[in-house]
C-alpha positions as CSV (number, residue, x, y, z in Angstrom):
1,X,-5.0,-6.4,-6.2
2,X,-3.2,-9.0,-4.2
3,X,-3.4,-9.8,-1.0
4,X,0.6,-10.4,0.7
5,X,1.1,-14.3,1.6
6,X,4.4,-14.1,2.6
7,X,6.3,-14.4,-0.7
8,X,9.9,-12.4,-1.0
9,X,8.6,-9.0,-0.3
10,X,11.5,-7.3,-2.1
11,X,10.5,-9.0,-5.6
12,X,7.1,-7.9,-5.5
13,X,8.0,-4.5,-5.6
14,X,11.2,-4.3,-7.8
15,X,9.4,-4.1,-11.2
16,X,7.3,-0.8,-12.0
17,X,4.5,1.2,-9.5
18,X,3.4,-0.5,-6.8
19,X,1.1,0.5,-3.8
20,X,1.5,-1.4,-0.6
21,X,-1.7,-1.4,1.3
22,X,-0.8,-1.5,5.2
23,X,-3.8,-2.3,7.1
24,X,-6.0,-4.8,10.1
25,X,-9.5,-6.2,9.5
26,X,-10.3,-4.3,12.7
27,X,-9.2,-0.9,11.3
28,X,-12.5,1.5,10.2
29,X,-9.7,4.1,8.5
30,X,-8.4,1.0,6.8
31,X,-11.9,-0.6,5.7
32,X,-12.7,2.9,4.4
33,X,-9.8,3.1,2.6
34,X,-9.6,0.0,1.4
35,X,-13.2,0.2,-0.4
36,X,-11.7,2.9,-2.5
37,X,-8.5,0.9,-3.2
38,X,-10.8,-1.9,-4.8
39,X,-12.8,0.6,-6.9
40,X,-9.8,2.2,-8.3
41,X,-8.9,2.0,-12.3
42,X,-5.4,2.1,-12.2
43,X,-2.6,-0.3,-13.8
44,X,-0.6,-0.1,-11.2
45,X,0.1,-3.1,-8.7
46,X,-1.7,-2.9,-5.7
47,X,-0.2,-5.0,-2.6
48,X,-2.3,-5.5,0.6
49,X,-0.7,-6.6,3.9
50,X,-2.6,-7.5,7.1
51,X,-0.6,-5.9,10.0
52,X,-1.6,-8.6,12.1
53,X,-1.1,-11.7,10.1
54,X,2.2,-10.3,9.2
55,X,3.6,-8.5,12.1
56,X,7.6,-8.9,11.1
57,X,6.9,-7.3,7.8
58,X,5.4,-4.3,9.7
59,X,7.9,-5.1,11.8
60,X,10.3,-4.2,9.3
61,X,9.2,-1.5,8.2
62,X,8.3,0.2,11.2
63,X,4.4,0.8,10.6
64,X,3.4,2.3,13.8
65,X,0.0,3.8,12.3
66,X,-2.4,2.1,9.7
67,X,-3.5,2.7,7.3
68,X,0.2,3.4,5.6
69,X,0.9,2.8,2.1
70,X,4.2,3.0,0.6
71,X,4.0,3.7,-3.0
72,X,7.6,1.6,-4.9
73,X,9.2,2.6,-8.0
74,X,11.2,-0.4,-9.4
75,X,12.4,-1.6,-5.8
76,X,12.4,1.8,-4.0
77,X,10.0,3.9,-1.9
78,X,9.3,7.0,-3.4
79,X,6.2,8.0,-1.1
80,X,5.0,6.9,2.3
81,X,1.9,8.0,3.6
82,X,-0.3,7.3,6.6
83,X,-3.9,7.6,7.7
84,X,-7.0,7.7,5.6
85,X,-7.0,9.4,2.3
86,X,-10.3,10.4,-0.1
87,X,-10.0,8.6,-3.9
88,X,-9.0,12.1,-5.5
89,X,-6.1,12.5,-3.1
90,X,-4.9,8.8,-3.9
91,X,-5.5,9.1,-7.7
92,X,-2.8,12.5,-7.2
93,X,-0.5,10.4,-5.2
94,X,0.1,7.5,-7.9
95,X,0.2,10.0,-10.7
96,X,2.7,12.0,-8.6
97,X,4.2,9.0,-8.3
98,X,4.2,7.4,-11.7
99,X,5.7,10.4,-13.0
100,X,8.6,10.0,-11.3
């Protein structure tokens, strides 16, 4: 897992799956979530951005609602999804998505 220090963004996600982690320190959904990000056993790239610290990123991308992760697929979004999910669900979604 990595946490987002304001490298280029774009190269980041352009090589293979890649979960982006939009979330706040001050966000229970997002702590919640976030424990089961750290516990999963994936090898996929996991990508967390702090709303707050980086505000034109979320900017960007217009997160209006955290938590939101975007799942990439060599530079491209092939799933966005907001709000608390439970590990099963997110285990689904990156399968779903690394069959792609």
């Amino acid at each position: 897992m990595t946490y987002y220090k304001g490298e280029d963004f774009k190269s980041l996600v352009s090589e293979g799956v890649v979960l982006v982690d939009f979330y706040a320190d001050w966000c229970a959904p997002c702590k919640m979530l976030g424990t089961i990000i750290e516990e999963l056993d994936t090898d996929i790239k996991i990508l967390k951005v702090n709303v707050d610290e980086y505000s034109d990123l979320a900017n960007e991308f217009k997160i209006m609602s955290i938590p939101h992760l975007m799942f990439y697929k060599d530079g491209k979004v092939v799933l966005d999804e907001v709000g608390f999910m439970d590990k099963d669900t997110l285990l689904e979604k990156i399968e779903e998505v690394k069959n792609l």
